[in-house]
C-alpha positions as CSV (number, residue, x, y, z in Angstrom):
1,X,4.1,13.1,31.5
2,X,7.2,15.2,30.3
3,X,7.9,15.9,34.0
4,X,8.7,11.7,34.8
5,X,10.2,11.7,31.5
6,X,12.7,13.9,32.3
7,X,13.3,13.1,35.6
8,X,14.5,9.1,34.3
9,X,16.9,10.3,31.8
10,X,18.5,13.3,34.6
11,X,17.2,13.8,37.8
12,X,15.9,16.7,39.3
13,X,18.7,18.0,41.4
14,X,22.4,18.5,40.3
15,X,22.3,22.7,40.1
16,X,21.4,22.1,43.8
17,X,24.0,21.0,44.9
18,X,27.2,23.3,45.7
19,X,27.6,24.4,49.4
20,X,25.3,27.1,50.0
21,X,27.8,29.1,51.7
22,X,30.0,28.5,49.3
23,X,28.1,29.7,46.2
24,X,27.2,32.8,48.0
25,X,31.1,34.0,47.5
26,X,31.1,32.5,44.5
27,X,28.5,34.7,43.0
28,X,27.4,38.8,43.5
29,X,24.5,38.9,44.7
30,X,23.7,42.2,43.5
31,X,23.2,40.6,39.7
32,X,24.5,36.0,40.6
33,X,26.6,36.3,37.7
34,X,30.9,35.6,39.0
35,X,33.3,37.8,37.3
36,X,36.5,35.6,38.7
37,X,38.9,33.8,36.5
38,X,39.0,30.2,36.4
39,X,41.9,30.3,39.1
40,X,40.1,32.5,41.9
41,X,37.3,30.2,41.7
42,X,39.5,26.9,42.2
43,X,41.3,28.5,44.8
44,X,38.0,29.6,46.6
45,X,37.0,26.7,46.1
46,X,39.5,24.8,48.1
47,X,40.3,27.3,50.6
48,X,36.8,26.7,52.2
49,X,37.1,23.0,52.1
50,X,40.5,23.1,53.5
51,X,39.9,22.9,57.3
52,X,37.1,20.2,56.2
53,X,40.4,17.8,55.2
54,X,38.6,15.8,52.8
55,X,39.2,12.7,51.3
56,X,37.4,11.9,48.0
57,X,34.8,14.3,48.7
58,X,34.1,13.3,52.6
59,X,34.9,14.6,55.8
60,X,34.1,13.5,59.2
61,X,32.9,15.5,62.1
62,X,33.2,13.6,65.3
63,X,33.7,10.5,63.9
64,X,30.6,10.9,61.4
65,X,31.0,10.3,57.3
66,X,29.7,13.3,55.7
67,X,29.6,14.1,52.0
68,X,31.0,17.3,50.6
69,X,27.8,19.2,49.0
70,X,28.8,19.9,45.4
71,X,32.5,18.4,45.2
72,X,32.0,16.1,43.0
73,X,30.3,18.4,40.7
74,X,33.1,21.2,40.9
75,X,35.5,18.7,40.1
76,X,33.5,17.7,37.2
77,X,33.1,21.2,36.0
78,X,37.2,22.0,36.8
79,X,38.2,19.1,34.7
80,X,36.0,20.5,32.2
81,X,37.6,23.6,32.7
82,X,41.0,23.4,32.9
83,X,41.8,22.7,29.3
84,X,39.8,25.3,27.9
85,X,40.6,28.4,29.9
86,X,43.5,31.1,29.3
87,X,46.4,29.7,31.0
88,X,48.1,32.6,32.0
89,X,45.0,34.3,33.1
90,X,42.4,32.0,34.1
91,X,40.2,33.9,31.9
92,X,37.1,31.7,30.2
93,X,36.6,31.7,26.3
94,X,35.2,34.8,25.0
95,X,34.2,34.1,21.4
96,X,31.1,33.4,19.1
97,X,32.0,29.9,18.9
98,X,29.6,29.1,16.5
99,X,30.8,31.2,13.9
100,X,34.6,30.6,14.2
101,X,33.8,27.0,13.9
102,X,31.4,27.6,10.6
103,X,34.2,29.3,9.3
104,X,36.4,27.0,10.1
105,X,34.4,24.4,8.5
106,X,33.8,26.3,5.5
107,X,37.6,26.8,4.8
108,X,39.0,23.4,5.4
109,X,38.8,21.0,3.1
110,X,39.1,17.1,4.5
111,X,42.2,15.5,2.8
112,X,40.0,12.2,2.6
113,X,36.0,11.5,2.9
114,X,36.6,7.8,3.1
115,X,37.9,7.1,6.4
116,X,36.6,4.2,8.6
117,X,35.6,4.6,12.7
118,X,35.3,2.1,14.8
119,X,34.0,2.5,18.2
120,X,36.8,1.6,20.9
121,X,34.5,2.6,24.0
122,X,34.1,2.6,26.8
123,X,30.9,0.9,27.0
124,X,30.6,-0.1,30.5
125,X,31.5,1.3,34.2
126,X,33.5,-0.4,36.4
127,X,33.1,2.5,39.5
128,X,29.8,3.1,41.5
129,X,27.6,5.5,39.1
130,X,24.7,3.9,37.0
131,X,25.7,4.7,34.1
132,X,28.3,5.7,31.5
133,X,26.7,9.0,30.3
134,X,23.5,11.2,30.9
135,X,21.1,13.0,28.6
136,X,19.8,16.2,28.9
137,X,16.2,15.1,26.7
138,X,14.1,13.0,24.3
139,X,12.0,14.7,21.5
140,X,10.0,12.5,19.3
141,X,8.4,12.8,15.9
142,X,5.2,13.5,15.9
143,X,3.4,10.4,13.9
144,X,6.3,8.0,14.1
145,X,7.0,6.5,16.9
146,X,10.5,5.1,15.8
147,X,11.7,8.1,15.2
148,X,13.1,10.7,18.2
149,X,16.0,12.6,18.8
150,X,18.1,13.1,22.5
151,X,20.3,15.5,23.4
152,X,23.7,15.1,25.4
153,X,25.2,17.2,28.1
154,X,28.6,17.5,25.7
155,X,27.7,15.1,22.6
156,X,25.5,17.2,20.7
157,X,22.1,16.0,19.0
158,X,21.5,12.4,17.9
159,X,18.5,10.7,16.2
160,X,17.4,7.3,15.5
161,X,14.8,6.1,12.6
162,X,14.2,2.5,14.2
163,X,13.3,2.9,18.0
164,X,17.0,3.6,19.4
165,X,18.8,0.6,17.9
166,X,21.1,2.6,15.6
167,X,22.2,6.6,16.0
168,X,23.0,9.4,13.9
169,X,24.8,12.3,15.6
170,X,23.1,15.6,13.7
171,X,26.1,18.0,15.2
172,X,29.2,16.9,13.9
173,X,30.0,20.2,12.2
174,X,29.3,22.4,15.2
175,X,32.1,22.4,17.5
176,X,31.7,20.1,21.3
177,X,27.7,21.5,22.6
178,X,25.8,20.8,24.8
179,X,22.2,20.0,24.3
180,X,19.8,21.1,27.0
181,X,16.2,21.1,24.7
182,X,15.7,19.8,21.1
183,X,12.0,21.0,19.6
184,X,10.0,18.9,16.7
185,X,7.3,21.0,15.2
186,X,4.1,19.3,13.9
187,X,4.8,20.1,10.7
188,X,8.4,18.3,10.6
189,X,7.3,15.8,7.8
190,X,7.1,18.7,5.4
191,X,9.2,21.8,6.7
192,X,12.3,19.0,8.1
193,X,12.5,21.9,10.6
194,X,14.2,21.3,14.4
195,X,15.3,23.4,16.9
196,X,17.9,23.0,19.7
197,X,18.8,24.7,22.9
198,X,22.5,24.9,23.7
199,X,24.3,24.5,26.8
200,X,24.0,22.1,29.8
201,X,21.0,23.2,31.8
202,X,21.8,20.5,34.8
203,X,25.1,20.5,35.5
204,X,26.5,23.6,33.8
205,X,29.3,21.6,31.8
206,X,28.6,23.7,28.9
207,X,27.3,27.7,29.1
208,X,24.5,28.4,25.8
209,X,25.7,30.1,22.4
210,X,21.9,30.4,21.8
211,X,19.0,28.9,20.1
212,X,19.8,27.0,16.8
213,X,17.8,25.8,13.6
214,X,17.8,23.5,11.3
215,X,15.5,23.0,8.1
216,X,17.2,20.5,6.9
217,X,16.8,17.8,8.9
218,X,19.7,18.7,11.2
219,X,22.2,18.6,8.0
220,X,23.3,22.1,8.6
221,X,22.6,24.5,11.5
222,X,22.1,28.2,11.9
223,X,22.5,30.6,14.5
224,X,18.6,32.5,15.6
225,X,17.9,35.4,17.0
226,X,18.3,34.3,20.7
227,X,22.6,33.9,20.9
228,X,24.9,34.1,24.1
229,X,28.5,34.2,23.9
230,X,30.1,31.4,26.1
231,X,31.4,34.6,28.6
232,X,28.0,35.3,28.8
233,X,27.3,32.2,31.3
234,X,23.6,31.5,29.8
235,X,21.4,28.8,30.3
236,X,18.4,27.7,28.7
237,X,16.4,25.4,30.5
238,X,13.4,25.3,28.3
239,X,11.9,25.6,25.0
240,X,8.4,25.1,24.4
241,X,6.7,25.8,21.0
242,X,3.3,26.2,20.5
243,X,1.3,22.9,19.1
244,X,-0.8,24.9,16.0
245,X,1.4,27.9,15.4
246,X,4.7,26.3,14.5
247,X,6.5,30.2,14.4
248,X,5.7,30.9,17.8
249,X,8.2,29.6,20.4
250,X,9.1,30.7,24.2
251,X,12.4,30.0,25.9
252,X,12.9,30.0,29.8
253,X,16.6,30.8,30.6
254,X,18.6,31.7,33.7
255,X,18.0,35.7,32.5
256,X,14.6,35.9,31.6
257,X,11.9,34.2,29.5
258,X,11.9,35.0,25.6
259,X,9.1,35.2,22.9
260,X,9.7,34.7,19.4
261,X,6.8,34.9,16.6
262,X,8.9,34.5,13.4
263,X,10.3,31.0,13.8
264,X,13.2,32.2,16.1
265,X,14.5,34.4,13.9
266,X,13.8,37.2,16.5
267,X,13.2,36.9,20.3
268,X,11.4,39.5,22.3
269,X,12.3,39.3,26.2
270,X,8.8,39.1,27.9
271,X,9.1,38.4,32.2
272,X,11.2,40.3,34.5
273,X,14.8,39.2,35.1
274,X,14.6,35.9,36.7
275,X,16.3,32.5,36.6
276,X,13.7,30.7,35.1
277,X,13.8,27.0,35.2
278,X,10.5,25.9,33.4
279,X,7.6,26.8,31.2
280,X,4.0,25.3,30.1
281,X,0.9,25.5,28.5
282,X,-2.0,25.0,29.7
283,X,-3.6,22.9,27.4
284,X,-6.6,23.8,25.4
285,X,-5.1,27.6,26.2
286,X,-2.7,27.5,24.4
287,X,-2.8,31.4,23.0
288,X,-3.0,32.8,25.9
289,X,-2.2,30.7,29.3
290,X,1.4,29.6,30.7
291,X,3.1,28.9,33.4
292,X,6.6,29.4,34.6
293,X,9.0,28.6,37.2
294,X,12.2,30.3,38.7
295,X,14.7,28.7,40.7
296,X,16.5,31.1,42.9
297,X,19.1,29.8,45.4
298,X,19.3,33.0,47.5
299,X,15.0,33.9,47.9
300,X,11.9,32.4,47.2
301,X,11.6,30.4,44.0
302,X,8.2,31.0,42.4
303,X,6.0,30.2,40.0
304,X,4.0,32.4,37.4
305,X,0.9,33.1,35.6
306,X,-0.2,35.1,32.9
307,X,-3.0,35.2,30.8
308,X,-2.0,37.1,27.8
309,X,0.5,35.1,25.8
310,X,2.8,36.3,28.2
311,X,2.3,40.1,28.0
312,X,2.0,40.3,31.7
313,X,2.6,37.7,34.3
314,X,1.5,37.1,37.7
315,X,2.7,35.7,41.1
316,X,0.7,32.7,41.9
317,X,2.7,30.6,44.1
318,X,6.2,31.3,46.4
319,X,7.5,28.4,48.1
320,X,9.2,28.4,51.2
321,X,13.0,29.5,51.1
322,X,14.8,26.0,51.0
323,X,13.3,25.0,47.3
324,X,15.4,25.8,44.7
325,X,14.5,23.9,41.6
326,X,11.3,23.4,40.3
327,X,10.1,21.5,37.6
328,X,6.2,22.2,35.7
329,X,3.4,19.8,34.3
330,X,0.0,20.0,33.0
331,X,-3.0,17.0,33.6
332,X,-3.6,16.6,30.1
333,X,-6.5,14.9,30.9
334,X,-7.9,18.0,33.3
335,X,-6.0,21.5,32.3
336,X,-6.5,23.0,35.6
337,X,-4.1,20.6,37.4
338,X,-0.6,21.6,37.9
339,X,1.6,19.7,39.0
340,X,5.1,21.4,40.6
341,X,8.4,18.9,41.8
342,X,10.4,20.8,44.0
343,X,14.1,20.2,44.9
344,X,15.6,21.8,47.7
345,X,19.1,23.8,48.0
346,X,21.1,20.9,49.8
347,X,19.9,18.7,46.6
348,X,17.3,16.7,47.9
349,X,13.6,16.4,46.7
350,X,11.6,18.6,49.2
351,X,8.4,17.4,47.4
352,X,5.1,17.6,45.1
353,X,3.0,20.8,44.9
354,X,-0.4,20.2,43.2
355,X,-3.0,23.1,42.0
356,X,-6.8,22.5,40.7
357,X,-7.7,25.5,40.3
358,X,-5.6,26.2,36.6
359,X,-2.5,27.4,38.7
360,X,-4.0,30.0,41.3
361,X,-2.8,28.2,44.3
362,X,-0.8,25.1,45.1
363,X,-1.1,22.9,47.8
364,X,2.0,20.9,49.1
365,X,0.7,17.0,48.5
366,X,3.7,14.7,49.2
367,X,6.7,15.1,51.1
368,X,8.9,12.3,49.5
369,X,9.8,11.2,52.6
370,X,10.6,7.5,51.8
371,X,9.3,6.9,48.2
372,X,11.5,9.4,46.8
């Protein structure tokens, strides 16, 4: 199933896990969205961790190693950061980067087209993490099974033509994005039509400029109807397209949930104002049934129905207040079995949720006590 897929290239949890307290000054929550300047969050930041006197993201309370919720991951996102910010302000980029770097593209001409690379690395890890880089997703093409395309956190798109022994990065004239969803329609053999979501939906190391497209093959890009400005601190955590009518695609972001019918060249916002984390069909439904998650760190997160293409939706399921993150599958052998992997705030795996009745209820069935 997608779900597992996804779950072996990223894991479920790492939006989960900043301090709760923490995040709660961090954001309003009137509308979750921070107005401070690079400089009042750091010093937020590490005016609450202070007292905790912490040394390389532990503290000890009565003798006790602890680990700092969500210190490695603000010092991943400050490093990020820090380089890119106003620095006499703090103040974060506030540009359509997309078409300052088109136009920057367009108007520079390379001196030479004949110059040689050669990869220096690194290509190992000598510290304690598993790897040396993480992907936000895999797409593949539909008939050939060599061919499928991944998307990095800060690398852009790639693709590879003979089952992932050579790449070819498709984003090399789009300035540094992230890739959080890459879409190949049925059709790709003839149309050479992809789509990407921008942005890092995990980790938040790069905010969405929007939904692009490519008919090309991914030779050259162009900007859809459905674009954020960096400021605009967007996420999209989902795009889903639907398997017979290629011009028909929905997007799940941390705003909302978004229709288009015209091959993205408009979007129509169609759910109330929700972080939404996840979207499915239900399979054999496809024109009319879908379900959605939200994750919301401060109330219930919740899962929703509707039966109209997304017209209306309804409430189905709330789980109880410490799941944050949820992630959505289908049975494709039996359409009325959902399947719902929950993550709770603290960024641990609270555990499966199953429905078998097409989504109406869910029933908790493992707690992922030990196996997970």
């Amino acid at each position: 199933m997608r779900l597992i897929v996804f779950l072996l290239i990223s894991g479920i949890f790492p939006l989960s896990l900043f301090s709760q307290s923490w995040v709660e000054s961090f954001y309003s929550p009137s509308d979750k969205k921070s107005s401070k300047n690079f400089y009042e969050i750091q010093k937020e930041f590490n005016e609450y961790w202070k007292e905790y006197e912490l040394d390389r993201g532990y503290y000890y309370v009565n003798g006790e190693k602890r680990k700092a919720g969500g210190w490695k991951q603000f010092k991943r996102w400050e490093w990020f950061w820090e380089t890119r910010i106003d620095r006499k302000t703090g103040s974060f980029p506030n540009i359509n980067m997309l078409e300052k770097h088109r136009n920057f593209y367009i108007n520079v001409k390379s001196k030479s087209d004949e110059s040689n690379w050669v990869e220096m690395g690194p290509n190992s890890s000598d510290g304690g993490y598993a790897g040396i880089g993480r992907l936000n997703c895999v797409a593949f093409h539909p008939t050939d099974p060599n061919t499928f395309f991944v998307g990095a956190p800060s690398g852009g798109l790639w693709k590879t033509t003979n089952g992932g022994q050579s790449w070819e990065v498709l984003t090399d004239t789009l300035p540094v994005i992230g890739v959080s969803e890459v879409i190949v329609p049925n059709d790709y053999d003839t149309s050479k039509t992809l789509y990407i979501a921008t942005g890092d939906r995990d980790a938040g190391d790069n905010y969405s400029i929007g939904v692009l497209k490519s008919t090309d093959d991914g030779i050259t890009w162009e900007q859809t109807g459905l674009s954020f400005n960096v400021s605009d601190g967007a996420r999209i955590t989902r795009l889903l397209i639907h398997p017979t009518e290629q011009n028909i695609l929905y997007a799940s972001t941390n705003g909302g949930i978004y229709k288009s019918v015209d091959g993205a060249q408009n979007w129509d916002k169609i759910s109330l104002t929700a972080a939404f984390f996840d979207i499915e069909y239900k399979y054999n439904c496809e024109d009319t049934v879908l379900f959605a998650a939200t994750a919301d760190y401060w109330d219930e997160s919740k899962i929703y129905k509707t039966k109209d293409a997304g017209t209306t939706w309804d409430e189905v399921f709330a789980f109880p207040n410490m799941v944050y993150r949820v992630e959505l599958d289908v049975a494709r052998s039996d359409s009325s079995v959902v399947y719902a992997l929950a993550s709770t705030r603290a960024g641990g795996m609270d555990g499966i949720y199953k429905s078998t009745d097409s989504g109406n209820s869910f029933t908790k069935v493992s707690n992922c006590e030990t196996a997970c």
